[in-house]
SELUMMAR-884330 format. One line per 2 residues: their letters; for each residue x, y, z of N, C-alpha, C. Coordinates in steps of 0.05 Angstrom, whole numbers. Layout:
BEGIN
a> X,Y,Z,X,Y,Z,X,Y,Z  ...
END
This chain:
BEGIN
xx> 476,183,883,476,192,855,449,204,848  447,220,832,426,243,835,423,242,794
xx> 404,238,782,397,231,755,394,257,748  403,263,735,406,288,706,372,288,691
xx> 360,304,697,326,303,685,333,317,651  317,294,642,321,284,617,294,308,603
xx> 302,317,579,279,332,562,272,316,542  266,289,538,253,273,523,224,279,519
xx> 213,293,501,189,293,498,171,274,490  143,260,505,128,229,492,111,236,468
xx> 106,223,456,98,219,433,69,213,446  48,224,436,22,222,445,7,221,412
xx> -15,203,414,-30,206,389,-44,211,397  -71,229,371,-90,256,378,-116,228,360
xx> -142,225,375,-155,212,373,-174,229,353  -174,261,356,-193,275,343,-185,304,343
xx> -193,316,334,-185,343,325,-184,358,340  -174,379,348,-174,408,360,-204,408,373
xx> -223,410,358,-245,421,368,-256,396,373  -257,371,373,-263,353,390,-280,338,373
xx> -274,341,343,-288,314,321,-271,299,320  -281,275,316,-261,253,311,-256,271,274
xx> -231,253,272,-224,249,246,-237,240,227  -238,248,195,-248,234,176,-232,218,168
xx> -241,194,156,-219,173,137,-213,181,115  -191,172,113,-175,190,89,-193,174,58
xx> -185,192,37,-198,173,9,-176,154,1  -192,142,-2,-166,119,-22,-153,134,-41
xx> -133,130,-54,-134,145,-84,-137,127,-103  -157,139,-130,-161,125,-145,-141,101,-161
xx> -113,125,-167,-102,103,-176,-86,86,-164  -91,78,-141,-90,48,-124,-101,37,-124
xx> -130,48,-129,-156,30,-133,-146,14,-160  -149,26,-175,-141,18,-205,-115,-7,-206
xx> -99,-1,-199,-73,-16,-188,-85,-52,-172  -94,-47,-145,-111,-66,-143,-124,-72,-153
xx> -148,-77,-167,-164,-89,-186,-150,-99,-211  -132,-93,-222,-116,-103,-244,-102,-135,-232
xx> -84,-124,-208,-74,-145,-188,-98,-176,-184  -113,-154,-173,-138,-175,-167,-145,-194,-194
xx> -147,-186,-215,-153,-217,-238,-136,-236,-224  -153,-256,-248,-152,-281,-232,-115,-289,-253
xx> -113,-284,-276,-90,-281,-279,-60,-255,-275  -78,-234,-255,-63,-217,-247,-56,-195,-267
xx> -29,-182,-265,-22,-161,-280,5,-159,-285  13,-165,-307,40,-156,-316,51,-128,-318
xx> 73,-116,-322,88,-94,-318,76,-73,-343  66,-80,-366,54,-64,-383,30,-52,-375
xx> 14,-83,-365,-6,-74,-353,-14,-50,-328  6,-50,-317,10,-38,-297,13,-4,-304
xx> 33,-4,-323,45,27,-338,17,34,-345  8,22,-363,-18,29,-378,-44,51,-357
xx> -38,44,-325,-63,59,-313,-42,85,-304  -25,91,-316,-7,113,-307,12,112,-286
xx> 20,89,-274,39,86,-250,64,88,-263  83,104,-254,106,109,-263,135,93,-247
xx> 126,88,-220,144,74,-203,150,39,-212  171,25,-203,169,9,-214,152,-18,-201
xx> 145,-34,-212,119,-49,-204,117,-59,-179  129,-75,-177,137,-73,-146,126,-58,-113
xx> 130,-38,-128,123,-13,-108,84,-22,-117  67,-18,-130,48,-29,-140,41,-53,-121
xx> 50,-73,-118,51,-100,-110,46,-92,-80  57,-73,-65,63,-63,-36,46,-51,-27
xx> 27,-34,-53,-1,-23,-38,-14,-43,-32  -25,-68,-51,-47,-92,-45,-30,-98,-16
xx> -8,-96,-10,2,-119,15,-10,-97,43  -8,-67,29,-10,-59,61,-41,-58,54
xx> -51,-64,36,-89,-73,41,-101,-92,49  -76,-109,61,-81,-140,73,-90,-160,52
xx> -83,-152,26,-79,-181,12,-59,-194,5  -63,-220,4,-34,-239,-1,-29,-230,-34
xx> -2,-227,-32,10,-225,-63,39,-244,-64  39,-241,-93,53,-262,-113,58,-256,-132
xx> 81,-261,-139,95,-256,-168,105,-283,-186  93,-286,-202,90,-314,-215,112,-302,-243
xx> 127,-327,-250,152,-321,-266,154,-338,-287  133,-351,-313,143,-372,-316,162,-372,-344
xx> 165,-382,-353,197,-393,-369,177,-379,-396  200,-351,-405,192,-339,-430,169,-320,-431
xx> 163,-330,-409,141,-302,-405,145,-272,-385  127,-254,-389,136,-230,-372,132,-234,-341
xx> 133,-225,-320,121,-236,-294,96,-217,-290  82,-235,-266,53,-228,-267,51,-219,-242
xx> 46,-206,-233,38,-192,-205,10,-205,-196  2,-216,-173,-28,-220,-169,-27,-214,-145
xx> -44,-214,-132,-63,-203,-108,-92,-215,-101  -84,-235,-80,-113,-245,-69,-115,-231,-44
xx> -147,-233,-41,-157,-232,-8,-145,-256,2  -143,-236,33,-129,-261,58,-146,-272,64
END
């Protein structure tokens, strides 16, 4: 039996540029920055709070930047009140 040669092309990642600079790091964007630090209080940030720095998505999505910044998050719910989004360092 004789194998049929396959056109799978590999997936290679590029360490640095064309001309042989590494890459720059990307900027944060501010308003994630903003987003985190609200999170970050020590009683966090509710959903107004949140609208208020211009985020239009719903909070949640908010909650998912701090997680892929490696902090633990939480959404605290208590009886009659709005829920609070928080965000600690790991």
């Amino acid at each position: 039996m004789s194998k049929k040669p396959t056109s799978k092309k590999t997936a290679t990642k590029r360490a640095s540029k064309a001309n042989g600079q590494p890459r720059n790091e990307r900027k944060t964007n501010p308003l994630h920055d903003k987003l985190v630090a609200l999170m970050s209080r020590p009683n966090g940030a509710d959903r107004s709070d949140i609208a208020k720095t211009g985020w239009k998505l719903p909070s949640i999505n908010a909650l998912r930047i701090a997680e892929r910044r490696g902090m633990k998050t939480s959404i605290i719910k208590k009886e009659g009140e709005l829920k609070r989004y928080v965000a600690k360092r790991a």
